[in-house]
Residue frames relative to the residue before (quaternion, step in Angstrom):
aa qw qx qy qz dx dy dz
X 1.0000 0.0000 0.0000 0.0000 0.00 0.00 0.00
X 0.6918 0.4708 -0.2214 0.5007 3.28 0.78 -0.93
X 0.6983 0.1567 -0.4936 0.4942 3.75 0.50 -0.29
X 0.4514 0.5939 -0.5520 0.3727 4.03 0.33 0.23
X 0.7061 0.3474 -0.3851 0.4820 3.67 0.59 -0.60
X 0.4302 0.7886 -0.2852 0.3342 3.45 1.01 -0.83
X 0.5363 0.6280 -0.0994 0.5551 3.25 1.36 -2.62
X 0.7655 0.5204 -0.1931 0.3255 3.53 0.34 -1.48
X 0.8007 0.2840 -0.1526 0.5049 3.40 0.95 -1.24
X 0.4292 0.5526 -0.4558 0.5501 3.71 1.21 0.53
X 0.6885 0.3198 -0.3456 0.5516 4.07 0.42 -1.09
X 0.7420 0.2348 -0.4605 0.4270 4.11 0.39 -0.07
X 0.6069 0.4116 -0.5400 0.4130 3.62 0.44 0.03
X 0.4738 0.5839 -0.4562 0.4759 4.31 0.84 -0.25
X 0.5557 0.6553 -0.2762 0.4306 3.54 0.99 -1.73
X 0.8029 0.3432 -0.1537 0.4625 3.36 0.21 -1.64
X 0.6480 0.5798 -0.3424 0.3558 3.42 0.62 -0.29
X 0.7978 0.1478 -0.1428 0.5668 3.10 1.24 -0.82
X 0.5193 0.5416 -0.5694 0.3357 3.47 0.29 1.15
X 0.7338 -0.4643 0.4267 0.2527 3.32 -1.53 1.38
X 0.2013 0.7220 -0.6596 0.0553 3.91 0.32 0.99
X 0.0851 -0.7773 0.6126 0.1155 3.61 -1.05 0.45
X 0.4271 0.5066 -0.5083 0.5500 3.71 0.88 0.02
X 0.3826 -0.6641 0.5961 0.2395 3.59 -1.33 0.98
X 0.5850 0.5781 -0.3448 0.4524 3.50 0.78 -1.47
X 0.7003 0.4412 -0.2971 0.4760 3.97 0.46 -1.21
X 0.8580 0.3253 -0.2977 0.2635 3.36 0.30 -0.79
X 0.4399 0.5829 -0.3263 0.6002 3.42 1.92 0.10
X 0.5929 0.4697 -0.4064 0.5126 3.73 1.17 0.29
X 0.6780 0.5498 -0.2074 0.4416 3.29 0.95 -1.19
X 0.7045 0.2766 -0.3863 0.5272 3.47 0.96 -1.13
X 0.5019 0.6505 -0.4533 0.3456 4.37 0.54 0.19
X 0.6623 0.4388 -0.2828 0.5374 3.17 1.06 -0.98
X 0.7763 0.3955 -0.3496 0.3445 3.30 0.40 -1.04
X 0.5644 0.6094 -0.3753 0.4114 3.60 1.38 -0.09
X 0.5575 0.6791 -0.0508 0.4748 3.49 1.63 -0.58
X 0.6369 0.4960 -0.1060 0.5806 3.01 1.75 -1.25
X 0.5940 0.3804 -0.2693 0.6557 3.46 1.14 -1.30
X 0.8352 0.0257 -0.3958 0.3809 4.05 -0.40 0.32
X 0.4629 0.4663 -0.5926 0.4659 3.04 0.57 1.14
X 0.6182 0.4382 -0.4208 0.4987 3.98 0.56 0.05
X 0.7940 0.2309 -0.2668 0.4950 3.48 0.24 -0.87
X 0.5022 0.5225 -0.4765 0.4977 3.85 0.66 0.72
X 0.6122 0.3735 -0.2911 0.6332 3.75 1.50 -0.46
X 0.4802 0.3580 -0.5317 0.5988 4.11 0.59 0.20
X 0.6736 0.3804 -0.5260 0.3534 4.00 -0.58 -0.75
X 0.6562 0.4958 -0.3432 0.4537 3.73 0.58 -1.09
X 0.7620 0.3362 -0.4157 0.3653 3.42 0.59 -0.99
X 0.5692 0.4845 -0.4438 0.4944 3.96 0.88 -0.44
X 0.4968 0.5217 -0.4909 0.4899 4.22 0.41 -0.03
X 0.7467 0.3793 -0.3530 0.4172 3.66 0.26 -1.60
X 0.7003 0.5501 -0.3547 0.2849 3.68 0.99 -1.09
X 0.6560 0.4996 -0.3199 0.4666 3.15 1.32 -1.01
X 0.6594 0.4799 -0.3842 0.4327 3.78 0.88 -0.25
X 0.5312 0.4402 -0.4075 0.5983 3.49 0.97 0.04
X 0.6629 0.5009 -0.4668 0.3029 3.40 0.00 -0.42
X 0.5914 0.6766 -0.1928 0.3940 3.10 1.32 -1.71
X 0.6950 0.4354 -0.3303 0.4673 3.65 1.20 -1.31
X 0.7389 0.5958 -0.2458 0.1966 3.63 0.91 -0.64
């Protein structure tokens, strides 16, 4: 589930990257979020390699 949503927010941050924004004000949102998005995702991989390695440990 998680790497499906993951799947999702990579093809709309790609999306946003390459579309033809011409409003400054919009596209200085778009590139914020998507900067946000990228350390939010790879701040949710560190957690997810912690939980994996702690399961491992219990096993």
């Amino acid at each position: 589930m998680l790497a499906i949503s993951f799947g999702y927010v990579l093809i709309a941050i790609l999306t946003s990257e390459r579309a033809a924004i011409k409003d400054p004000k919009v596209k200085n949102l778009a590139e914020r979020i998507i900067e946000t998005q990228r350390k939010d995702i790879e701040e949710m991989k560190i957690l997810i390699k912690s939980l994996e390695s702690e399961q491992n440990d219990k096993e």
